[in-house]
DOVEX-15341 format. One record per residue (C-alpha): residue number from 1; residue in one letter; x, y, z. Coordinates in nm, 4 decimals, padded with zeros to 6 digits. Example, Ala and Ser with C-alpha at 12.3 -4.5 7.8 and 13.67 -1.06 7.14 Angstrom:
2
<rec 1, A, <01.2300, -00.4500, 00.7800>> <rec 2, S, <01.3670, -00.1060, 00.7140>> 
//
This chain:
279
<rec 1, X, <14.2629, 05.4010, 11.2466>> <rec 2, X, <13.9224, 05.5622, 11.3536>> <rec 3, X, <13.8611, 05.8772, 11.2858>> <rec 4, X, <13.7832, 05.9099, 11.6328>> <rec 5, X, <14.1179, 05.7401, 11.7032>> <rec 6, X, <14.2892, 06.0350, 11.4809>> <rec 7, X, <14.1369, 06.2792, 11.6850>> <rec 8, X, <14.2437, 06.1415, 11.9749>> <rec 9, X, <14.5965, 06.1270, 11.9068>> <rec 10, X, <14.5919, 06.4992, 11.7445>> <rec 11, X, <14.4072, 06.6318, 12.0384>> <rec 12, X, <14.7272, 06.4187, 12.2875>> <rec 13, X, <14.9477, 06.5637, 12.0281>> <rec 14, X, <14.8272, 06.9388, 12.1106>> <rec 15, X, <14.8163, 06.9016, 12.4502>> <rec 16, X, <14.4785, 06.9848, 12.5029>> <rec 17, X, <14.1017, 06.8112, 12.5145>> <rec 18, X, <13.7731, 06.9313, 12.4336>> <rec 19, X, <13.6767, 07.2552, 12.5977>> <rec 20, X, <13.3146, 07.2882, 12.7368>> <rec 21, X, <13.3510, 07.6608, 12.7865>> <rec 22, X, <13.4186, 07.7074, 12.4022>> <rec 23, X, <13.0999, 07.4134, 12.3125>> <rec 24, X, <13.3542, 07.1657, 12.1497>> <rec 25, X, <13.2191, 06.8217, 12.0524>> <rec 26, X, <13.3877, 06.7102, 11.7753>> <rec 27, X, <13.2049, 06.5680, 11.4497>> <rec 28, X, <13.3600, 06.2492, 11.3981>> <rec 29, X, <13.0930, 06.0792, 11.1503>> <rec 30, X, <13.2218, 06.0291, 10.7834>> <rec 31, X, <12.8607, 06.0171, 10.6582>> <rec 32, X, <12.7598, 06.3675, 10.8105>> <rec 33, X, <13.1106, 06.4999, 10.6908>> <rec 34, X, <13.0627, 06.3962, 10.3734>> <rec 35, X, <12.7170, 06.5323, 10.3315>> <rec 36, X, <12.8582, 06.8528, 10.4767>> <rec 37, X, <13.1318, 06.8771, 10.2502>> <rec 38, X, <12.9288, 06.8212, 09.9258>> <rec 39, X, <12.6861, 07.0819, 09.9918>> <rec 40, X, <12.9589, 07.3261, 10.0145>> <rec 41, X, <13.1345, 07.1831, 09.7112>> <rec 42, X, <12.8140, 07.2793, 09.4825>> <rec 43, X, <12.9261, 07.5696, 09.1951>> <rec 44, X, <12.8523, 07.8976, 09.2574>> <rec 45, X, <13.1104, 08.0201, 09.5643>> <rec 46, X, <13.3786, 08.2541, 09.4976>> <rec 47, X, <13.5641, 08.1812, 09.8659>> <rec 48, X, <13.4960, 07.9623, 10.1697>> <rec 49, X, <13.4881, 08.0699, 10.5104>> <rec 50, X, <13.4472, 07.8449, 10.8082>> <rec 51, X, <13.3702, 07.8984, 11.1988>> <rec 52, X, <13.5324, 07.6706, 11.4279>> <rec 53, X, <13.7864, 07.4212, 11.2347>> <rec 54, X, <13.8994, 07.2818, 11.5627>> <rec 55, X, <14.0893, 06.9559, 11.4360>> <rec 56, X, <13.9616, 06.9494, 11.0950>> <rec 57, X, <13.6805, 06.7461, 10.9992>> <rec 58, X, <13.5885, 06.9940, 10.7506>> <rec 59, X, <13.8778, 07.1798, 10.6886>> <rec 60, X, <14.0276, 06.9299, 10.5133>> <rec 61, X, <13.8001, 06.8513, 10.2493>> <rec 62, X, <13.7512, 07.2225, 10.1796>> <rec 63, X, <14.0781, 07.3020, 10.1327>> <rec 64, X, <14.0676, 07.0637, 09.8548>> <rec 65, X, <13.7273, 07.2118, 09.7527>> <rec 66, X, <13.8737, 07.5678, 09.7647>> <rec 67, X, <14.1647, 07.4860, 09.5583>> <rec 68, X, <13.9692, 07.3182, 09.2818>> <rec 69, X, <13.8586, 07.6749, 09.2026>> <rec 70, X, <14.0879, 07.9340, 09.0856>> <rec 71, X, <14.0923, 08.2496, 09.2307>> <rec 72, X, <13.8957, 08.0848, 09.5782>> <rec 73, X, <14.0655, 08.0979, 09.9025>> <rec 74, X, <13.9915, 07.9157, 10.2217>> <rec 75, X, <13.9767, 08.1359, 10.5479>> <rec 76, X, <13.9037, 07.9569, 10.8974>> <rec 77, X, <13.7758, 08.1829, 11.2277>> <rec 78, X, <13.9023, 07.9953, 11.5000>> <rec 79, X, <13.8962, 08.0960, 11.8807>> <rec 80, X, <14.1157, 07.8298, 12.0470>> <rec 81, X, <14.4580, 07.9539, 12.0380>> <rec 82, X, <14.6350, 07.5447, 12.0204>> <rec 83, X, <14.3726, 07.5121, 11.7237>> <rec 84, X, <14.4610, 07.8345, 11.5396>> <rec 85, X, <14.8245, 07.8185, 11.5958>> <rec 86, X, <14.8276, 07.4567, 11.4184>> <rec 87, X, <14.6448, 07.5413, 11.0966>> <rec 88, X, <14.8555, 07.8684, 11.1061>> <rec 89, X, <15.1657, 07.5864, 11.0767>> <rec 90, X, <14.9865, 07.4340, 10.8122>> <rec 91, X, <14.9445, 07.6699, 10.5997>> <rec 92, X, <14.6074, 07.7551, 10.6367>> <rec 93, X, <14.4770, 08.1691, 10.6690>> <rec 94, X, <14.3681, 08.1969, 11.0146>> <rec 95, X, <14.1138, 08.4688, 11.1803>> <rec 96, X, <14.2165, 08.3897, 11.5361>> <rec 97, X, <13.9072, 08.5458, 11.7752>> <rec 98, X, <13.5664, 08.5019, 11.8625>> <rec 99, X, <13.3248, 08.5049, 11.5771>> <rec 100, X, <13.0998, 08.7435, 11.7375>> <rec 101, X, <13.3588, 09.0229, 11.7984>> <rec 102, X, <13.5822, 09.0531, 11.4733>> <rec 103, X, <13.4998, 09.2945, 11.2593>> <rec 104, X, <13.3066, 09.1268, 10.9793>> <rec 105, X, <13.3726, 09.4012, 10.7706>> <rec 106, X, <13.6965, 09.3800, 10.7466>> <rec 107, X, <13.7073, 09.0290, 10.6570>> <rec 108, X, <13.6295, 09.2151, 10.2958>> <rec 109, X, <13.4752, 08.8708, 10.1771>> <rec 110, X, <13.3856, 08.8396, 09.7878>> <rec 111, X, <13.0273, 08.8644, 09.6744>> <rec 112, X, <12.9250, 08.4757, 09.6604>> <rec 113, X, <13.0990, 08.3752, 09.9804>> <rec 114, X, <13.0129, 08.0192, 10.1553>> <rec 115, X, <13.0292, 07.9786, 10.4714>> <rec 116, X, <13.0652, 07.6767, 10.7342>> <rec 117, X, <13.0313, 07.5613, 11.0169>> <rec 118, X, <12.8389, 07.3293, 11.2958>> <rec 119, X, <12.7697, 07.6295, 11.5268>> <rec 120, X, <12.8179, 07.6339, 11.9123>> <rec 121, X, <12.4685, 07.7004, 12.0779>> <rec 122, X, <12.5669, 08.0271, 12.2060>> <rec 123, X, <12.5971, 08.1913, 11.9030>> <rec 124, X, <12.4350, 07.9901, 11.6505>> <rec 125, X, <12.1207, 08.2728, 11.6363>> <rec 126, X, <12.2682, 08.5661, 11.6876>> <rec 127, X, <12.5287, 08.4471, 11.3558>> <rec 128, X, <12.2212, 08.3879, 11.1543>> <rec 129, X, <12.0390, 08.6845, 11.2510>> <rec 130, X, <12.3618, 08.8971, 11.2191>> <rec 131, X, <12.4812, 08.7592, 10.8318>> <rec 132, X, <12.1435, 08.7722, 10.7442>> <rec 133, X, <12.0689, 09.1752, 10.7796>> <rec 134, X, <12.4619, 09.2730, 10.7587>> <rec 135, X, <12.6356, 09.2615, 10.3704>> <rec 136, X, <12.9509, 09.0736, 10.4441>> <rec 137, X, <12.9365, 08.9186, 10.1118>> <rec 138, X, <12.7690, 08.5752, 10.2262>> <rec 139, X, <12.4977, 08.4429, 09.9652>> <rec 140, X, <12.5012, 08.0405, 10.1122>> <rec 141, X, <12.5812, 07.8828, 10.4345>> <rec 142, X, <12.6176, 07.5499, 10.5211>> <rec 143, X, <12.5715, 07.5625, 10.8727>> <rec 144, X, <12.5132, 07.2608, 11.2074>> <rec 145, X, <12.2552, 07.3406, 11.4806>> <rec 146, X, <12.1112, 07.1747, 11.7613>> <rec 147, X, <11.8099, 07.0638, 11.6912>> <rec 148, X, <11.6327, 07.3164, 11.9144>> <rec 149, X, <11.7768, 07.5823, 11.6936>> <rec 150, X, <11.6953, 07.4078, 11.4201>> <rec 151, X, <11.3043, 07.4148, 11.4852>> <rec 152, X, <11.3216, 07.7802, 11.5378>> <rec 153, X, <11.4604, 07.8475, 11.2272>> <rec 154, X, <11.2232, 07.6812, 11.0311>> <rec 155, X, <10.9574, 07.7124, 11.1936>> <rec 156, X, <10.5460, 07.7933, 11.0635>> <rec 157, X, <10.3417, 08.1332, 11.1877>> <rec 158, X, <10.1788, 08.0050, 11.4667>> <rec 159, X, <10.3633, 07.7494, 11.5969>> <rec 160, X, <10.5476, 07.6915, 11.9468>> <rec 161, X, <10.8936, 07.7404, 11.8125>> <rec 162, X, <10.8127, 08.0527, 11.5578>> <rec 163, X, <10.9519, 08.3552, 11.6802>> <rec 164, X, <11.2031, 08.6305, 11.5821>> <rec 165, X, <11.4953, 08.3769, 11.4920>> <rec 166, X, <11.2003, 08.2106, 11.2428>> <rec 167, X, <11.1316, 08.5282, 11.0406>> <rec 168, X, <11.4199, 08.6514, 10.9927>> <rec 169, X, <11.6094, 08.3243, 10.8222>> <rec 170, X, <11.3404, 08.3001, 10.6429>> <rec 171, X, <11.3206, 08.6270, 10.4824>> <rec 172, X, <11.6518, 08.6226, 10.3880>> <rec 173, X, <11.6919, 08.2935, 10.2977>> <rec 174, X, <11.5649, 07.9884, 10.1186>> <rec 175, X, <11.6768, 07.7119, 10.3981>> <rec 176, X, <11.6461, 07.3228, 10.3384>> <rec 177, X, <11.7762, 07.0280, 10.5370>> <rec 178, X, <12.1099, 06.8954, 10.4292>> <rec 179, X, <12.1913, 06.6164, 10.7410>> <rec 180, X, <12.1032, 06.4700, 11.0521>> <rec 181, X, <12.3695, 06.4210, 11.2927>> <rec 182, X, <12.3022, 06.2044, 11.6113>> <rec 183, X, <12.4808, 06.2881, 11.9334>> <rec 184, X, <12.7120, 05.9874, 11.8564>> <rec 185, X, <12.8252, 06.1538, 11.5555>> <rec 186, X, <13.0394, 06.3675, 11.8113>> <rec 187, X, <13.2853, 06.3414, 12.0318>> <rec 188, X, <13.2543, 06.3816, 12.3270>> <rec 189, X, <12.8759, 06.3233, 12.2451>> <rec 190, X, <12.6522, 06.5887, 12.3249>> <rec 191, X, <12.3362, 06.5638, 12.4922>> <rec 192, X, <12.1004, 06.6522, 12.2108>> <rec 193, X, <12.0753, 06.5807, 11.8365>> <rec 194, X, <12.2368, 06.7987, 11.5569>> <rec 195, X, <12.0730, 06.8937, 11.2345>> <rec 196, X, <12.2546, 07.0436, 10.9363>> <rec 197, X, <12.0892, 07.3187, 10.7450>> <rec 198, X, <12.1857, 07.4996, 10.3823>> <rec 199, X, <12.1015, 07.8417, 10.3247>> <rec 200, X, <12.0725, 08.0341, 09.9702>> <rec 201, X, <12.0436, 08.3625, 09.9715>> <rec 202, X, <11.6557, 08.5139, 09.8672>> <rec 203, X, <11.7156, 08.7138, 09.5364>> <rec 204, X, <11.3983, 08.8655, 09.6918>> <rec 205, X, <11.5492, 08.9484, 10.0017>> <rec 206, X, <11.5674, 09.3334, 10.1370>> <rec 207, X, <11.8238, 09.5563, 10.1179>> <rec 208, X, <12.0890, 09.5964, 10.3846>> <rec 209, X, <11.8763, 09.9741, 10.5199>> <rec 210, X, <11.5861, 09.8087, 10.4801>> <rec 211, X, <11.6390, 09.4713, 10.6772>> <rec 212, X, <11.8219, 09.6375, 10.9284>> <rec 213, X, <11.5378, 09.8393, 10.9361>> <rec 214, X, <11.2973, 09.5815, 10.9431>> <rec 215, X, <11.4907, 09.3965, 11.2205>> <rec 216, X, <11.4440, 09.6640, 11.4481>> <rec 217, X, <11.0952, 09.6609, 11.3743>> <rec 218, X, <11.0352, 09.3058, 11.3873>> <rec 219, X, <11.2531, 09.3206, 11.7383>> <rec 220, X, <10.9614, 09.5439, 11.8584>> <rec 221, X, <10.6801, 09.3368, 11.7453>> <rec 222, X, <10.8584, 09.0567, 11.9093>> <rec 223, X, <10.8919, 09.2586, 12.2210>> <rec 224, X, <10.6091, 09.0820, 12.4742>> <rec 225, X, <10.5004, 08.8335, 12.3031>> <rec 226, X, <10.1822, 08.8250, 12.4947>> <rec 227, X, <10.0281, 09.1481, 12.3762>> <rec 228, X, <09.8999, 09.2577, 12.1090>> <rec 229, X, <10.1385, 09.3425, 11.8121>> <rec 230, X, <09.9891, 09.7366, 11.7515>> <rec 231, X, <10.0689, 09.7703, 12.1276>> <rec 232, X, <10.4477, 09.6712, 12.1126>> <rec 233, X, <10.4729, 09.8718, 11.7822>> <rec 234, X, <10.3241, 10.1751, 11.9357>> <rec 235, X, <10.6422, 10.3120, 12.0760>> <rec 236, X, <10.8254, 10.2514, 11.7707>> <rec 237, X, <10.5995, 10.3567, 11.5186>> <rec 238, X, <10.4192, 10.6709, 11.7380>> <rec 239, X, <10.0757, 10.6058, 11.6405>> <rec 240, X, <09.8026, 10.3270, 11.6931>> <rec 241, X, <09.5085, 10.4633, 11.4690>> <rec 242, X, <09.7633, 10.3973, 11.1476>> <rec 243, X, <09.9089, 10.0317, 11.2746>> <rec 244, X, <09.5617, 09.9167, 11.2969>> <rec 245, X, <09.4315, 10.0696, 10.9986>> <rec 246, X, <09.7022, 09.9330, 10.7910>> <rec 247, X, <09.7183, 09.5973, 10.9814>> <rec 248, X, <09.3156, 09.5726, 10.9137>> <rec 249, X, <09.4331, 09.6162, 10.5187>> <rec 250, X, <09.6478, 09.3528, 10.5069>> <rec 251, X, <09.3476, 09.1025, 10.6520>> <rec 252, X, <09.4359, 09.0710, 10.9729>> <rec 253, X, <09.2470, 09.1316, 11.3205>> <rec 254, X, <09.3758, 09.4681, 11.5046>> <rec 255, X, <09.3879, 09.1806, 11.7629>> <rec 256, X, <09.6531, 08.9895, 11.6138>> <rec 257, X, <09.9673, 08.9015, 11.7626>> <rec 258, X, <10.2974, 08.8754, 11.5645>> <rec 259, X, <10.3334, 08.4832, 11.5696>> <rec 260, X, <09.9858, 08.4684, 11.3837>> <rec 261, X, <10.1446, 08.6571, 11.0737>> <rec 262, X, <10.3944, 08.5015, 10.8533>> <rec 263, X, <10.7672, 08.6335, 10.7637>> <rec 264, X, <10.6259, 08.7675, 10.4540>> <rec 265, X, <10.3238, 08.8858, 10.6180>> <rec 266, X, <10.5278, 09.1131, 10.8726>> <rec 267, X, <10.7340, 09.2199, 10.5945>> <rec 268, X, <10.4478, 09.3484, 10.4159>> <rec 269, X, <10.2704, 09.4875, 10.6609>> <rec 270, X, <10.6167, 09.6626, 10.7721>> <rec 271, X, <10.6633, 09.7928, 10.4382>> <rec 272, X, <10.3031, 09.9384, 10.4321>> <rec 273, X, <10.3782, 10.0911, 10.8211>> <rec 274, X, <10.6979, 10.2378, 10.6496>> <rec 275, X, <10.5456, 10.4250, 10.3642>> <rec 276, X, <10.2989, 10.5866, 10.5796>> <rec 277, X, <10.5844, 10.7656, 10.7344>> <rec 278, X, <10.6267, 10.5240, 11.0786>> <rec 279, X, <10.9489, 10.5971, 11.2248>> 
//
């Protein structure tokens, strides 16, 4: 039997199908899975926390990974309540609820954390953004995108897709490309192709005050996107003369806009902006 065929049945089993309102295409290719899977097997996690199990592709296999470690545990975040209420039965720890409204906090996760997951659109940049700047405990991911998302994340200064999304996975992270995953690899196929991303944590990366500090500041530089970056700072910061000045220091043109400077760039020149007493 297929592993398609498996799915199938469990999903006739359940009583229930793929939902669109909840982005659920189901990975189905061994290959992918596998790739998946080994990335998130490498040493160095001290628990494993995945987004999304639905029917299990990669539960499964990291149940076995989780138990091959003493002390590790395996926690899944699942929404749909036919999904959650079956890995409840077997035996799995289930945070039933919507990824981006549990409190992350309380999840209490253990310094070294992995998590996984191939992402719905919706929320696959606000997650990144969000475990980036907050300390839940997360130092690698493992994580699916569309391939939009994808390009946005790794994304050069000055390109089309370089934006907000761009800077801030790469300051806090050191991201490389762990699979490709066609729309066939789903099921029901999606319209677009999938690419599968790992994440390490920067040992260089800021603290949790001062990324959620730069965040805000980067939010503002990101503001209008068509003006000039001392003019969407302005408001935040309180005073022109000094954005220019410093942004003249770092080598850049008082005319520059934020996509011409690179995530370590902007952090710089933030850092320089925050220790001449901007707000």
């Amino acid at each position: 039997m297929t592993r398609r065929e498996r799915l199938l049945e469990k999903l006739k089993e359940l009583q229930t199908g793929p939902k669109r309102s909840l982005g659920q295409n189901f990975l189905i290719a061994d290959g992918v899975i596998e790739r998946i899977l080994e990335r998130a097997a490498k040493p160095g996690f001290s628990e494993l926390l995945e987004i999304g199990p639905g029917l299990g592709a990669l539960t499964e296999g990291l149940i076995e990974i989780s138990a091959r470690l003493a002390g590790s545990r395996l926690r899944v975040i699942e929404l749909d309540r036919a999904f959650a209420d079956d890995w409840r039965a077997r035996g799995v720890e289930v945070i039933e609820g919507d990824a981006l409204q549990i409190d992350w906090a309380e999840l209490a996760l253990k310094p070294g954390a992995r998590l996984v997951s191939y992402l719905d659109y919706q929320i696959s940049s606000f997650m990144v953004i969000y475990i980036s700047v907050c300390p839940f405990g997360v130092y690698c991911m493992v994580l699916m995108f569309q391939k939009d998302v994808d390009r946005r994340i790794t994304a050069q200064a000055r390109s089309e897709d370089y934006g907000l999304l761009s800077v801030i996975a790469q300051i806090g992270w050191t991201v490389n490309v762990v699979s490709e995953a066609g729309p066939g690899d789903f099921y029901p196929p999606p319209r677009v192709a999938s690419r599968v991303l790992g994440f390490e944590r920067r040992a260089d990366a800021p603290d949790e005050a001062e990324f959620a500090a730069f965040l805000k500041f980067a939010k503002a530089a990101y503001s209008h996107r068509r003006k000039l970056m001392v003019k969407n700072l302005e408001p935040l910061v309180g005073n022109r003369e000094r954005l220019e000045s410093l942004l003249v220091e770092h080598g850049h043109s008082i005319q520059a806009r934020v996509e011409e400077l690179s995530p370590e760039q902007l952090l710089a020149y933030f850092r320089s902006v925050r220790l001449a007493g901007g707000k």
